[in-house]
C-alpha positions in Angstrom: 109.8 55.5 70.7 109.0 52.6 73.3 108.3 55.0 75.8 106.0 56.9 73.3 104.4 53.4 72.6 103.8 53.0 76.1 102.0 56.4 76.9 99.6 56.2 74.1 99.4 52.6 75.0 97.8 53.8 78.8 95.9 56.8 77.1 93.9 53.5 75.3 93.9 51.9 78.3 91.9 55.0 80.2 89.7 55.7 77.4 89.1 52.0 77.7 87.7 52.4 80.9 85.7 55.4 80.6 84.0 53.6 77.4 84.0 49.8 78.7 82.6 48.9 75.3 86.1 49.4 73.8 88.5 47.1 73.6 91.7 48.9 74.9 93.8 46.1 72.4 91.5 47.1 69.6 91.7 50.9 70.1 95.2 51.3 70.3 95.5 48.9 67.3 93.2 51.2 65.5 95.3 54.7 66.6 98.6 53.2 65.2 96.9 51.9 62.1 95.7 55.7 61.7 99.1 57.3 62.5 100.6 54.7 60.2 98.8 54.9 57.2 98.6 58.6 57.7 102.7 59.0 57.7 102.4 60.5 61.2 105.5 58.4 62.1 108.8 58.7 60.3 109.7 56.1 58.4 113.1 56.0 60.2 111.5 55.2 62.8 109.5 52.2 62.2 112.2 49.2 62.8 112.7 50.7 66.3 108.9 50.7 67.2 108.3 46.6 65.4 111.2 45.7 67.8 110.0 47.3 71.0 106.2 46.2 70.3 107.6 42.6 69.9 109.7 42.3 73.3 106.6 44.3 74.6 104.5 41.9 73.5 106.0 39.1 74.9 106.8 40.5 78.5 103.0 41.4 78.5 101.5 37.6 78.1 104.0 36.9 80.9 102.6 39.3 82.9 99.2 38.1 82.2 99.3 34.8 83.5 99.8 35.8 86.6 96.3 35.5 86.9 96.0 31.9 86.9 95.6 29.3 89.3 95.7 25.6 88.6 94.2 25.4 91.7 91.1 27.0 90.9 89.9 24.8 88.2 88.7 22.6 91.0 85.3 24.5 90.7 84.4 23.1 87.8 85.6 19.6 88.3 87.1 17.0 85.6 84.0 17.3 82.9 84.0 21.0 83.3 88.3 20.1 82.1 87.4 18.0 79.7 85.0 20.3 78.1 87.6 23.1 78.1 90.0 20.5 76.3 87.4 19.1 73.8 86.5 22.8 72.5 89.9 24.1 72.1 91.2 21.2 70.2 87.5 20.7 68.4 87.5 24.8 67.7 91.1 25.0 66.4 91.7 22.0 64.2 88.4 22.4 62.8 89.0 26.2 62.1 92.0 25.4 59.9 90.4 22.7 58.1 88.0 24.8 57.2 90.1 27.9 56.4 92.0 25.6 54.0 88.8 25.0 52.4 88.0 28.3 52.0 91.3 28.7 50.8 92.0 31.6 53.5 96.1 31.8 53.6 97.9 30.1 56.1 99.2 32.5 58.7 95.3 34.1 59.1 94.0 30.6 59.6 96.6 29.7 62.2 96.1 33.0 63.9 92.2 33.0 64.0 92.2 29.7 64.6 94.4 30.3 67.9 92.3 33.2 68.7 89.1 32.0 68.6 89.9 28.7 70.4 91.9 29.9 72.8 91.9 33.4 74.8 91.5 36.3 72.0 94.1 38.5 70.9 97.0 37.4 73.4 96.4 34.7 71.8 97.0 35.7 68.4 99.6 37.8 69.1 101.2 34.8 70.7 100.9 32.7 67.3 102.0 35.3 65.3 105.8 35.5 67.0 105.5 31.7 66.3 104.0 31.3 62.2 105.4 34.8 61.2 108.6 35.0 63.2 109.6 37.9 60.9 106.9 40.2 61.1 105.6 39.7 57.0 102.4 39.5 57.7 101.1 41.8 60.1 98.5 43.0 58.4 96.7 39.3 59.2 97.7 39.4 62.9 96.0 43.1 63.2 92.9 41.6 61.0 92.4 38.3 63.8 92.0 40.4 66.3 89.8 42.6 65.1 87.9 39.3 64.3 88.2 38.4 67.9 86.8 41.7 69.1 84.0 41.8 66.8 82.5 37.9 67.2 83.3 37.7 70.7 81.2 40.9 71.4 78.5 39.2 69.4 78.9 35.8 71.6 79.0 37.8 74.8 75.7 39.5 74.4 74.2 36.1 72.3 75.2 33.0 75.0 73.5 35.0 78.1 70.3 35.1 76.1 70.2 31.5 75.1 71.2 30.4 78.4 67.4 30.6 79.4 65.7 29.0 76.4 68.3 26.0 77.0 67.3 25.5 80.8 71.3 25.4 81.6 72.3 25.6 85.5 74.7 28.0 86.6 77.4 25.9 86.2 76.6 24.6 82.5 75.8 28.6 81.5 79.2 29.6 83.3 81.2 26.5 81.5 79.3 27.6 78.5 80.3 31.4 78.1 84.2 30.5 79.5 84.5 27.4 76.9 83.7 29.2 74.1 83.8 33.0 74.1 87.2 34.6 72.8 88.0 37.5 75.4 88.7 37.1 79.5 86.1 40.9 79.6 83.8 39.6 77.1 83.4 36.4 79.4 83.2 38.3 82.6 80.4 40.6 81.1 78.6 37.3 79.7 78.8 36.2 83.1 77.6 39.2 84.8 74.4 39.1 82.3 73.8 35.5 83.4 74.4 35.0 87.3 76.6 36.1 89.7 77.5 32.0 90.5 77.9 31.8 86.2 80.3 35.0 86.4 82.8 33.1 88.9 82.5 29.7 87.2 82.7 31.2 83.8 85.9 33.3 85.0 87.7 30.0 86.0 86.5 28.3 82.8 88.1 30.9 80.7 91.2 31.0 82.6 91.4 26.8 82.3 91.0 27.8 78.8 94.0 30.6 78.7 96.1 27.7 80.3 96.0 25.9 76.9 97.9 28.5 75.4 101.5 27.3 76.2 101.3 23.7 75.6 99.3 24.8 72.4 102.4 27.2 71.2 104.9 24.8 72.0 103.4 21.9 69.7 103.2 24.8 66.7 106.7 25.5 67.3 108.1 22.1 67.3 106.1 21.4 64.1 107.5 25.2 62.7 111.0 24.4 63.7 110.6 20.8 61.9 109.4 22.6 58.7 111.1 26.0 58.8 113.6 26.7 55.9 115.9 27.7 59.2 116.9 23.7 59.5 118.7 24.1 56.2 120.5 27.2 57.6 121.8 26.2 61.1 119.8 28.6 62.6 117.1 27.1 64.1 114.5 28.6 66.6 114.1 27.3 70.2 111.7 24.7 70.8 110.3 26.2 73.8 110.1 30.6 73.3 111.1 32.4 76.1 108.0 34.2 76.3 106.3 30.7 76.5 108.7 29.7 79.7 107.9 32.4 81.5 104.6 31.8 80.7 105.0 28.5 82.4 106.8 30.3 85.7 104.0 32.7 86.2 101.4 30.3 86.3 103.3 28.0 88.9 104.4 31.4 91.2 100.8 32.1 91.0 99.1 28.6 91.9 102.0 28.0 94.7 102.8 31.5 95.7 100.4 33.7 97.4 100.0 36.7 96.4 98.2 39.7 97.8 95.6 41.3 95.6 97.3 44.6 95.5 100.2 42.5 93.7 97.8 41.2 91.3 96.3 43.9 90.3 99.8 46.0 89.5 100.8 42.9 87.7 97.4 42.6 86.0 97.7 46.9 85.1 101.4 45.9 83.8 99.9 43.6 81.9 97.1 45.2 79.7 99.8 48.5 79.4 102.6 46.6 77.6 100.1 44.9 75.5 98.3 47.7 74.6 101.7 49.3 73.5 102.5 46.5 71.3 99.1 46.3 69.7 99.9 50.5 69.3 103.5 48.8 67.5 101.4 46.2 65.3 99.0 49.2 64.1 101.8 51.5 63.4 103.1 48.4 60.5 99.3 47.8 59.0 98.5 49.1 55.6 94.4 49.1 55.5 94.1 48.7 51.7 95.8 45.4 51.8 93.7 44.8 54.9 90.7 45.5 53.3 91.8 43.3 49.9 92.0 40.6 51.7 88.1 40.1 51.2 85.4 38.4 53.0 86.9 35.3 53.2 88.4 36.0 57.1 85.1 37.3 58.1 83.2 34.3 57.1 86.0 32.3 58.8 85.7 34.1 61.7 81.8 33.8 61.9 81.9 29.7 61.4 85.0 29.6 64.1 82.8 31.3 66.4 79.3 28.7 65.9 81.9 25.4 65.9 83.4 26.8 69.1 79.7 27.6 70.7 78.2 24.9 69.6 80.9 22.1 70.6 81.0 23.5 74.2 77.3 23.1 74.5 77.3 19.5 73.0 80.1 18.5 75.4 78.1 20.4 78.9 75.3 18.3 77.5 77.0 15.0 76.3 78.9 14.8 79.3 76.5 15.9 81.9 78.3 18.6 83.4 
């Protein structure tokens, strides 16, 4: 079955590209939801395909990182930092608090919450090995990112027409669109539809942004381990994941290491294939009628997560003078 996961995984990933609309994450969360639902897959096999979409997922957001550069967020100097750091912390405390509110359950708020302030669905699927460790709720995990894919596509076609109206330079529009939209494409294509200066700036934003993650994950698991029924047990989770170490290593190999773009870019397809097989795992697990009971309480949160982190990047570019 992981190999099965993996070859419908790339047949996302090439429809993907043919289609760029589609969200190769989305889509193959979609087919396994469809195959699942539909009792395509045997049940006996469904333990097998939650354990390889797990290790799967985990190998791909090492993998991913690979793409950053400390270096790089030179270009948009200390405020264009401090922005990046004021609208994730802004976009995901605020998201809970007002999830609790709206009395939205804990693990979706935590999930969207990381998702929306951070770098999408890697980024939920991140949280998700850290606030549901056991794979209970995978139904909320599935629902985030759809949330992701569905307000960040409205963000990426809304910020490049407001960028106008608001008079912002290059470097404001490009700070903008990587501060505060949820997905790496959905920035680039913002980008693209502003400038081909806010495209590069708005790429190294986002990326700043994605760096976040670790320390982000960390601090949720220290507070998790602190809490978790496990400290009763003697069987305590680490404080630092694996997944979140090597996170750490491929991020330093790739600021200090030079690497040629041909290296990238397998890295970059190894990526996107293993997480597209284990959002192919997570759909295969999700039952839509509890997805769909869960109500309109998400989507609201997903819409107000997406106007606090928009409009707290903007007030920072401006308060700051970026």
């Amino acid at each position: 079955m992981a190999a099965i996961l993996l070859i419908i995984g790339l047949g996302a990933i090439l429809l993907a590209a043919i289609v760029p609309a589609l969200s190769a994450l989305l889509l193959a969360i979609v087919i396994g939801a469809i195959a699942g639902n539909l009792r395509i897959v045997p049940a006996s096999t469904v333990s097998s395909i939650s354990w390889a979409a797990k290790k799967y997922l985990r190998l791909g957001i090492v993998l991913l990182r690979f793409k950053l550069s400390i270096v790089s967020l030179g270009t948009i100097g200390l405020r264009g930092v401090a922005v990046l750091l004021i609208t994730v912390a802004v976009t995901f405390v605020g998201t809970i608090a007002i999830g609790r509110l709206m009395h939205v359950p804990r693990v979706t708020r935590m999930l969207v919450a990381t998702g929306f302030s951070i770098c999408g669905a890697s980024a939920v699927a991140a949280m998700s090995s850290i606030v549901d460790p056991r794979g209970k709720h995978e139904e909320d995990t599935a629902q985030a990112i759809a949330l992701v894919t569905i307000f960040g596509t409205i963000a990426m076609f809304a910020l490049p027409l407001l960028t106008g109206p608001l008079g912002l330079s290059d470097l404001q529009a490009g700070v903008w669109a990587g501060a505060s939209i949820h997905e790496v494409a959905q920035v680039v294509a913002a980008g693209g539809m502003i400038s081909t200066a806010a495209l590069a700036l708005a790429t190294v934003a986002k990326l700043g942004r994605v760096v976040l993650l670790a320390p982000l994950i960390m601090l949720i698991n220290i507070i998790e381990h602190r809490t978790s029924d496990n400290q009763t047990s003697g069987k305590r989770p680490p404080l630092l994941p694996l997944f979140v170490a090597g996170f750490l290593v491929a991020v330093g190999i790739r600021t200090f290491v030079p690497l040629s773009a041909e290296v990238l870019g397998v890295l970059e397809f190894g990526a996107n294939l293993l997480l597209a097989a284990a959002m192919l795992g997570l759909g295969f697990s999700v039952d839509v009628r509890k997805l769909i009971a869960t109500g309109w309480r998400p989507l609201a949160l997903g819409a107000i997560s997406t106007i606090l982190a928009a409009a707290v990047a903007l007030a920072s570019i401006l308060l700051l003078g970026l």
